[in-house]
C-alpha positions as CSV (number, residue, x, y, z in Angstrom):
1,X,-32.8,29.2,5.1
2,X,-30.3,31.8,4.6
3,X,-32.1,34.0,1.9
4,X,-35.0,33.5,4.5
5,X,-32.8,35.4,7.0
6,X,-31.6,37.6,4.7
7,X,-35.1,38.9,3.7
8,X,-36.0,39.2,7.1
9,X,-33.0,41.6,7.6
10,X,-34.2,44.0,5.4
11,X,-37.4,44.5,7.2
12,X,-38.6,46.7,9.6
13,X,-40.8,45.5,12.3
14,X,-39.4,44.3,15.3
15,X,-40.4,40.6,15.1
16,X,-38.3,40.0,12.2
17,X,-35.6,42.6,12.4
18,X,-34.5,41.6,15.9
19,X,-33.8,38.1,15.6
20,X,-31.5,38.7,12.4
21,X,-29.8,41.0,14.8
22,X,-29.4,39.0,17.5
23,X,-28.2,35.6,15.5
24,X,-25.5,38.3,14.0
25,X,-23.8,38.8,17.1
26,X,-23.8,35.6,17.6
27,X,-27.0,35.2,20.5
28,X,-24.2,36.3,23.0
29,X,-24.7,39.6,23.8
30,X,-26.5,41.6,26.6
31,X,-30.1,42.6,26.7
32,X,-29.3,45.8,25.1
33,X,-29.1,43.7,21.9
34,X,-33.1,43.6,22.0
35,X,-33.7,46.9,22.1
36,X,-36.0,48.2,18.9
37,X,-34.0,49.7,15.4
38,X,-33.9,53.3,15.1
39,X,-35.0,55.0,12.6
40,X,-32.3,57.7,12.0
41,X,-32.8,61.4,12.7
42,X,-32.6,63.4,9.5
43,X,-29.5,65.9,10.2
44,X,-30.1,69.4,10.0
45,X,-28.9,70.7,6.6
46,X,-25.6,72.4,8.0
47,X,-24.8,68.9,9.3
48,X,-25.5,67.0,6.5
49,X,-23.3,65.0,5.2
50,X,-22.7,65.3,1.3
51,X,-22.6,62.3,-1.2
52,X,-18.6,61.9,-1.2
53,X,-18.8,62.2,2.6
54,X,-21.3,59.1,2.8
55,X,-19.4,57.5,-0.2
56,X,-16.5,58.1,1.7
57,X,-17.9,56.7,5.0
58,X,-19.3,54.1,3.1
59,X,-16.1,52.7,1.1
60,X,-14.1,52.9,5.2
61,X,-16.9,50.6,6.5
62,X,-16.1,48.0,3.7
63,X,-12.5,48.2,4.2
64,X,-13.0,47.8,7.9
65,X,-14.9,44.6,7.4
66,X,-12.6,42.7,4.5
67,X,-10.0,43.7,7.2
68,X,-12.2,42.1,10.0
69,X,-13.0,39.4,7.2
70,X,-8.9,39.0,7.2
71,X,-8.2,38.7,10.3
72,X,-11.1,35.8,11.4
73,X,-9.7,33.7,8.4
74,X,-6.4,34.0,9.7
75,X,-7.4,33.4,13.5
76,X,-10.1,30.2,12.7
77,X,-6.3,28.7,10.4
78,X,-4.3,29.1,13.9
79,X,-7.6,27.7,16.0
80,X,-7.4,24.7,13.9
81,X,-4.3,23.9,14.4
82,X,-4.3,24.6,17.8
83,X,-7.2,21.9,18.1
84,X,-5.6,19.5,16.2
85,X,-3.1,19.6,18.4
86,X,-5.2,19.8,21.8
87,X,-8.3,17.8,20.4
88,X,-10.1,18.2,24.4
89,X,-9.3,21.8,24.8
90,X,-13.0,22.9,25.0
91,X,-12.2,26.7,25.4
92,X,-10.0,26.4,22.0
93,X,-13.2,24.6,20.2
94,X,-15.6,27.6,21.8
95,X,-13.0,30.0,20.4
96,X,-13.3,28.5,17.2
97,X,-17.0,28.4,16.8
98,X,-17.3,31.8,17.7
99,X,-14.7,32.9,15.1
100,X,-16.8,31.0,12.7
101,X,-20.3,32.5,13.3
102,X,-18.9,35.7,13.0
103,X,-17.0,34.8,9.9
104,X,-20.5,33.3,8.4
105,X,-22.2,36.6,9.0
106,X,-19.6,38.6,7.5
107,X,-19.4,36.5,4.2
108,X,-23.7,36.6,4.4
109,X,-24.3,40.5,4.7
110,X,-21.3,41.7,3.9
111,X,-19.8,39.6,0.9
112,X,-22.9,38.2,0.3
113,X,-21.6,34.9,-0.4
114,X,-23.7,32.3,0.7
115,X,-21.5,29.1,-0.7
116,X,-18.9,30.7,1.6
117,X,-21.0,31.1,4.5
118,X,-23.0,27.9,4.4
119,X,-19.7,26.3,5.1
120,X,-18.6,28.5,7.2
121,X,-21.6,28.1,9.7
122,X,-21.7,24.3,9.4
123,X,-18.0,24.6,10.9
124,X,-19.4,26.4,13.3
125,X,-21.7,23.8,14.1
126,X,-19.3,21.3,14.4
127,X,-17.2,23.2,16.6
128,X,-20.1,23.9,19.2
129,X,-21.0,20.1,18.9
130,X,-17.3,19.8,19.9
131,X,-18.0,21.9,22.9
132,X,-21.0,20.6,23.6
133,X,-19.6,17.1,23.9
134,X,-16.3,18.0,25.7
135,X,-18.3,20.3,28.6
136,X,-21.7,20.0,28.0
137,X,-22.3,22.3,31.1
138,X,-20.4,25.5,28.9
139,X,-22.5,28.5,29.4
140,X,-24.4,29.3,26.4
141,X,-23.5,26.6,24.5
142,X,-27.2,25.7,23.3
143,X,-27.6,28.9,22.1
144,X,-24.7,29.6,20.1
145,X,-25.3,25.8,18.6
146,X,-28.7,27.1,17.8
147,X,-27.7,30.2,16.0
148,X,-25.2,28.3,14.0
149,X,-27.7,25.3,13.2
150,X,-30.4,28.2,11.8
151,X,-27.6,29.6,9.4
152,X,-26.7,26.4,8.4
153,X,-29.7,25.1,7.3
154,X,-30.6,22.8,10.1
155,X,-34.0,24.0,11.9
156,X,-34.5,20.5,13.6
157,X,-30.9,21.4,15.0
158,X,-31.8,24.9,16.0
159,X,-35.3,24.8,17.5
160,X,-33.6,21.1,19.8
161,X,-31.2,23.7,21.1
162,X,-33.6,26.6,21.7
163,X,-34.9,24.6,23.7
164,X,-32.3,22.2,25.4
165,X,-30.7,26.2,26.3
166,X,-34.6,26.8,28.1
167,X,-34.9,23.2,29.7
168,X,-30.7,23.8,31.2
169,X,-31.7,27.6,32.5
170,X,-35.5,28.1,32.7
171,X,-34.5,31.6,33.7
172,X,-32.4,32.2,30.5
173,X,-34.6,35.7,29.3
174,X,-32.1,35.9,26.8
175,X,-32.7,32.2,25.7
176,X,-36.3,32.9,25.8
177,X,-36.5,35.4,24.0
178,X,-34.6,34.6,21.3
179,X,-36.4,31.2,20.9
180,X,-39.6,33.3,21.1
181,X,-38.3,35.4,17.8
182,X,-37.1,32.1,15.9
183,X,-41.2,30.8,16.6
184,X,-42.9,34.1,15.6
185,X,-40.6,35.1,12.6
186,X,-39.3,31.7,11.5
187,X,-42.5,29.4,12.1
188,X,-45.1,31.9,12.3
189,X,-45.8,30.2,15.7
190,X,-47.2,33.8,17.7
191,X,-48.6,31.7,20.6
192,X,-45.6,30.1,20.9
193,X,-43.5,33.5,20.7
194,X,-46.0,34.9,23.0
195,X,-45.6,32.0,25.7
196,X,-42.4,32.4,25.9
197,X,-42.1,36.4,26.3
198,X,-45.2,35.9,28.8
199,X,-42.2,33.9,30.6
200,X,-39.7,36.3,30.6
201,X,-41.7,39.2,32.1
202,X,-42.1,36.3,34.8
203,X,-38.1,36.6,35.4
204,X,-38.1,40.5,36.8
205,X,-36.7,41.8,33.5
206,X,-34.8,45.8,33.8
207,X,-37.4,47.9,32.5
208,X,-35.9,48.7,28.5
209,X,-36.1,44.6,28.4
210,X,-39.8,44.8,29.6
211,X,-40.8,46.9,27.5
212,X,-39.7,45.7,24.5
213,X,-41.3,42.5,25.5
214,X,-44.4,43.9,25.9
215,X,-44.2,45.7,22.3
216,X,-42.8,42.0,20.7
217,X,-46.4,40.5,22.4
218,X,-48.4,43.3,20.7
219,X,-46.9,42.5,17.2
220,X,-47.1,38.4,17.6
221,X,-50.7,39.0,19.4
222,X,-51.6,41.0,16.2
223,X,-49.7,39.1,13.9
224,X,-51.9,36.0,15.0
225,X,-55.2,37.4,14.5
226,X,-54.2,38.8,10.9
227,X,-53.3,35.4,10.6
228,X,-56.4,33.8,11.9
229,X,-58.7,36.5,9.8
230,X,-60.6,34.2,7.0
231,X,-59.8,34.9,3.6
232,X,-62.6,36.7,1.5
233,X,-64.3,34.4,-0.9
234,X,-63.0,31.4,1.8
235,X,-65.5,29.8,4.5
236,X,-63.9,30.1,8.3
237,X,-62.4,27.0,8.2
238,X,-60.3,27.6,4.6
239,X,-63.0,25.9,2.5
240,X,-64.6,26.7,-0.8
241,X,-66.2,29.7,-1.9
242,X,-68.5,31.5,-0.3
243,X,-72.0,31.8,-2.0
């Protein structure tokens, strides 16, 4: 499931980019999280940078995260015991979880270390399941369970949540939309996808949210009838060949 993700990450069209994105920071975030990649303007030669300057930059961005890395293992030791000690304390459990998704994706695309962040998101897990049980009514909760479930290798887990997130808040866009991603990029479900973002431009998204909708239902609507194209040398329905 992970390497799945992983080679998802490293492509370009929305569909898969975006939902590796948003299951990074953790399904959380505001709408802005949706909008499209980039692609980076090339700087003008006086302002480009040279190769130690982007080995330079580069080498401070690893630092940064093994010091981010750091501090999240050290925080998740104290939220343990904390928990331990205050087994009910829901808002200690949330705290937890979270510390351990973004642990997870830290050891997955930074470290790449999956052992370390297979484990890491199946505490995760267990921590949202914590949360889940002690206030089931915690905002968010399905969706964070869901993100963590993915990661972990649980799809049964992730797509129950997805949708137990819709079925609590069936004006959740950002629930929606992210269970709309998971079907088009996970399951190759575009009708699915497409039902769900047909939904969201129901709820009066801002406009930047619109219209990335909109774009996401031309890639799944064209995704789908690539999809639904008969292979040469294959009858319509996938049979033999062809005379």
């Amino acid at each position: 499931m992970m390497s799945s993700l992983r080679r998802l990450s490293k492509k370009r069209p929305v569909l898969g980019i975006l939902f590796v994105v948003v299951l990074s920071i953790g399904l959380v975030g505001s709408y802005a999280i949706f909008s499209a990649p980039k692609t980076p303007g090339v700087p003008p030669a006086s302002q480009a940078q040279t190769p130690d300057a982007n080995q330079q930059q580069a080498e401070a961005m690893q630092k940064a995260a093994q010091e981010q890395i750091g501090k999240l293992e050290t925080d998740i030791g104290n939220l343990q015991k904390e928990l331990q000690a205050k087994p009910n304390d829901a808002a200690t459990a949330l705290k937890l979880g979270d510390s351990q998704y973004n642990l997870g994706t830290l050891y997955l695309f930074v470290n790449n270390d999956q052992e370390k962040a297979a484990a890491t998101f199946k505490g995760a897990v267990a921590s949202y399941q914590q949360v889940l049980k002690l206030n089931p009514k915690e905002k968010g909760i399905n969706l964070r369970l869901a993100g963590a479930a993915l990661y972990a290798g649980d799809s049964k887990l992730a797509e129950d949540n997805f949708q137990a997130a819709i079925k609590a808040d069936p004006n959740d866009n950002n629930a929606r939309m992210t269970y709309g991603m998971y079907l088009a990029s996970m399951k190759g479900d575009y009708q699915g996808a497409i039902d769900q973002w047909q939904e969201v431009l129901k709820h009066n998204p801002d406009k930047d949210t619109a219209s990335q909708v909109q774009e996401m239902i031309k890639q799944a609507e064209a995704a789908k009838e690539s999809a639904n194209k008969p292979v040469p040398g294959q009858s319509p329905a996938g049979g033999g060949q062809s005379p």
